[in-house]
BAFI-3210 file (N, C-alpha, C; in Angstrom, 3 decimals, decimal comma, padded with zeros to 6 digits):
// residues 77
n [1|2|3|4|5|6|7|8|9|10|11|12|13|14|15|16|17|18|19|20|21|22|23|24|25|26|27|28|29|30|31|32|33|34|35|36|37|38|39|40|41|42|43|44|45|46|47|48|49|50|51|52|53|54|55|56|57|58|59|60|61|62|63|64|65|66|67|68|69|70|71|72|73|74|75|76|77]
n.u [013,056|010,901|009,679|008,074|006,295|004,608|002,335|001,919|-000,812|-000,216|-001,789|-000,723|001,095|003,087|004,284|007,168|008,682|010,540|009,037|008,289|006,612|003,571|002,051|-000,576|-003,486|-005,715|-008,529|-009,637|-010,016|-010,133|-008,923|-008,705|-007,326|-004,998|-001,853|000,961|004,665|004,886|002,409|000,720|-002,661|-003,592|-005,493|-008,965|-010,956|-014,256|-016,601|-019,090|-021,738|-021,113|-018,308|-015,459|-016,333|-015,954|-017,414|-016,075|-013,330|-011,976|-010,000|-008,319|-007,981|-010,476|-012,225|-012,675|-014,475|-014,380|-015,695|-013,663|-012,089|-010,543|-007,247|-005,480|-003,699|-004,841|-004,360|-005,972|-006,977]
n.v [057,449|059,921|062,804|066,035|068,585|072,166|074,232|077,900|078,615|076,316|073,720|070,479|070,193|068,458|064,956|062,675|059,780|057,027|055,169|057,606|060,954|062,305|065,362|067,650|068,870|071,836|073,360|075,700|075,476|072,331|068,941|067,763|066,664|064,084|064,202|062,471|062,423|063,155|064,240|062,865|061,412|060,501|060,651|061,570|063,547|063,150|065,684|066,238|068,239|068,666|070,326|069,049|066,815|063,995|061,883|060,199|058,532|058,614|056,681|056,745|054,251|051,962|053,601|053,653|054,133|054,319|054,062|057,199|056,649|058,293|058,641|057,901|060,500|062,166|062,065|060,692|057,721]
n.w [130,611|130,867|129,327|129,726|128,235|128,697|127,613|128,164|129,207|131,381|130,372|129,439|126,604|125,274|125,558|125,730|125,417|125,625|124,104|121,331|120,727|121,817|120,722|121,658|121,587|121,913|122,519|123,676|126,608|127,082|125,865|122,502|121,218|119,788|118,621|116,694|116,782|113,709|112,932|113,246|113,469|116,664|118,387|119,059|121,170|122,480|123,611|126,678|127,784|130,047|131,677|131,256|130,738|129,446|126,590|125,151|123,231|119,951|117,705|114,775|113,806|112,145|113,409|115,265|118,706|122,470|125,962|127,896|130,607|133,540|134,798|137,742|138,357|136,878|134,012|130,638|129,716]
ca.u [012,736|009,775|009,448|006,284|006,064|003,380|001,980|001,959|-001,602|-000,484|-001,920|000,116|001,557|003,737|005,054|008,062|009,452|010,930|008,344|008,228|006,090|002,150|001,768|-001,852|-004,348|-006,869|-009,740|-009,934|-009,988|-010,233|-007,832|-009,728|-006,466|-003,509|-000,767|002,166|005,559|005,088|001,476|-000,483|-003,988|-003,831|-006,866|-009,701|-011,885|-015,710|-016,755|-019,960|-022,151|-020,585|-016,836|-014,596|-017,153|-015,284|-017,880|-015,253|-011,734|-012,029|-009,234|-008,262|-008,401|-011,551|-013,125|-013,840|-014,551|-014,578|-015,847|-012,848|-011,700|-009,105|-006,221|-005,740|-002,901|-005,332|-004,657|-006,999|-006,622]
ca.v [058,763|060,698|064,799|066,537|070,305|072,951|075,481|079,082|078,583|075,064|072,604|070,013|070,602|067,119|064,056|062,473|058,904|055,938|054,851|058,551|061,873|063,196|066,329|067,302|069,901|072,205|074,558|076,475|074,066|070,993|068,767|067,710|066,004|063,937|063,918|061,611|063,700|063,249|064,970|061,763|062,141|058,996|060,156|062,969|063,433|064,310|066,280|066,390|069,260|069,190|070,151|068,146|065,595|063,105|060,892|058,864|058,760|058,196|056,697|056,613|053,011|051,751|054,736|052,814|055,200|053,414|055,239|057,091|056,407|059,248|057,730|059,217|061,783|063,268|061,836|060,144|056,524]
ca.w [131,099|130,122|129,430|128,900|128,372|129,016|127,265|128,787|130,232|131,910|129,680|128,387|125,033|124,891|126,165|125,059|126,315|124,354|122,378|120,643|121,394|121,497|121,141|122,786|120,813|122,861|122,234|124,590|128,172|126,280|124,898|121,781|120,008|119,847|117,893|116,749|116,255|112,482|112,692|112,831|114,773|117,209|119,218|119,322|122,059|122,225|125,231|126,484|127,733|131,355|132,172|131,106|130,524|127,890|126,223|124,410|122,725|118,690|117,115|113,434|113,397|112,180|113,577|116,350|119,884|123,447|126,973|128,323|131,960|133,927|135,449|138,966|138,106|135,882|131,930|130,085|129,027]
c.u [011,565|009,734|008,506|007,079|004,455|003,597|001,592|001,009|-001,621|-001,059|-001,050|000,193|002,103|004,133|005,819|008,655|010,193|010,318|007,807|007,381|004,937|002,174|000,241|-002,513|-005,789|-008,014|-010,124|-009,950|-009,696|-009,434|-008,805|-008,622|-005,411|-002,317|000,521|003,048|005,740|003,686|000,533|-001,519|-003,378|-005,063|-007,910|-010,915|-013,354|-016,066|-018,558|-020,964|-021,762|-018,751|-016,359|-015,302|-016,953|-016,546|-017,259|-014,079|-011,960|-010,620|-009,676|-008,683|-009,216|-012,613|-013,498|-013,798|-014,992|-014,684|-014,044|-012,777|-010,075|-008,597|-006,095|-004,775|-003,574|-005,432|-005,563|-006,112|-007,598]
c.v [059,336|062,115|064,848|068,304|070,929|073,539|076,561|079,352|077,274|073,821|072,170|069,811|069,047|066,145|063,097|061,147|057,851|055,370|056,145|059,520|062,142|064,306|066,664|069,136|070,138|073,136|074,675|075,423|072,444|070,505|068,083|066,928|065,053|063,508|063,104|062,674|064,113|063,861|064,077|061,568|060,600|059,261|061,557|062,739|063,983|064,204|066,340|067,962|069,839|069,622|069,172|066,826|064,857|062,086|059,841|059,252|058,296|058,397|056,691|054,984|052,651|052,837|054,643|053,907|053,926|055,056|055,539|057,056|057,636|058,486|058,696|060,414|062,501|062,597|060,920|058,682|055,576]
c.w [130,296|130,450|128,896|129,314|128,095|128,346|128,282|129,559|131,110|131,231|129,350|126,871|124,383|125,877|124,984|126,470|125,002|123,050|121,116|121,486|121,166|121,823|121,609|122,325|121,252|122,477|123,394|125,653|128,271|125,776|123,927|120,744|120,512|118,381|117,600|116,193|114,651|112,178|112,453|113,669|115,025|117,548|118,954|120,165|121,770|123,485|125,252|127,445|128,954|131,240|132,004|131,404|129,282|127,713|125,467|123,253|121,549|118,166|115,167|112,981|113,392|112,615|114,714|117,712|120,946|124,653|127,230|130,168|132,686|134,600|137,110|139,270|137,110|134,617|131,713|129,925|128,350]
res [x|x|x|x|x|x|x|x|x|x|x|x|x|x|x|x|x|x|x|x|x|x|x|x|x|x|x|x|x|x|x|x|x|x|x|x|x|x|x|x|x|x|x|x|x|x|x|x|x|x|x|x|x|x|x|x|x|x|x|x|x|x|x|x|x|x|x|x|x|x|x|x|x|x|x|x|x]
***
């Protein structure tokens, strides 16, 4: 099973399934974070000068950043 919750303007705040939870950190329109339930960045996005124009997902590991691609319900992957 998987739960996600919203924050009060509709963004998602979390998701929660078996393999544990991200919480999901915004400025203003943007999600710009993610979180592991122990406060561990997995991902941070960089946007680019259009709307919700993601130029690429930077993890912790290695540093390394790849293009991102939307899935067609909307989330990033």
């Amino acid at each position: 099973m998987i739960d996600y919750g919203y924050y009060d303007d509709g963004n998602l705040a979390f998701r929660q399934d078996s393999s544990g939870k991200v919480v999901y950190v915004y400025d203003g329109i943007h999600c710009i974070a993610e979180y592991d339930e122990s406060g561990a960045l997995l991902k941070e996005y960089v946007y680019g000068p259009n709307v919700d124009e993601v130029l690429c997902a930077q993890t912790p590991a290695g540093g390394v950043s790849r293009p991102v691609a939307r899935a067609a319900e909307g989330r990033f992957v």
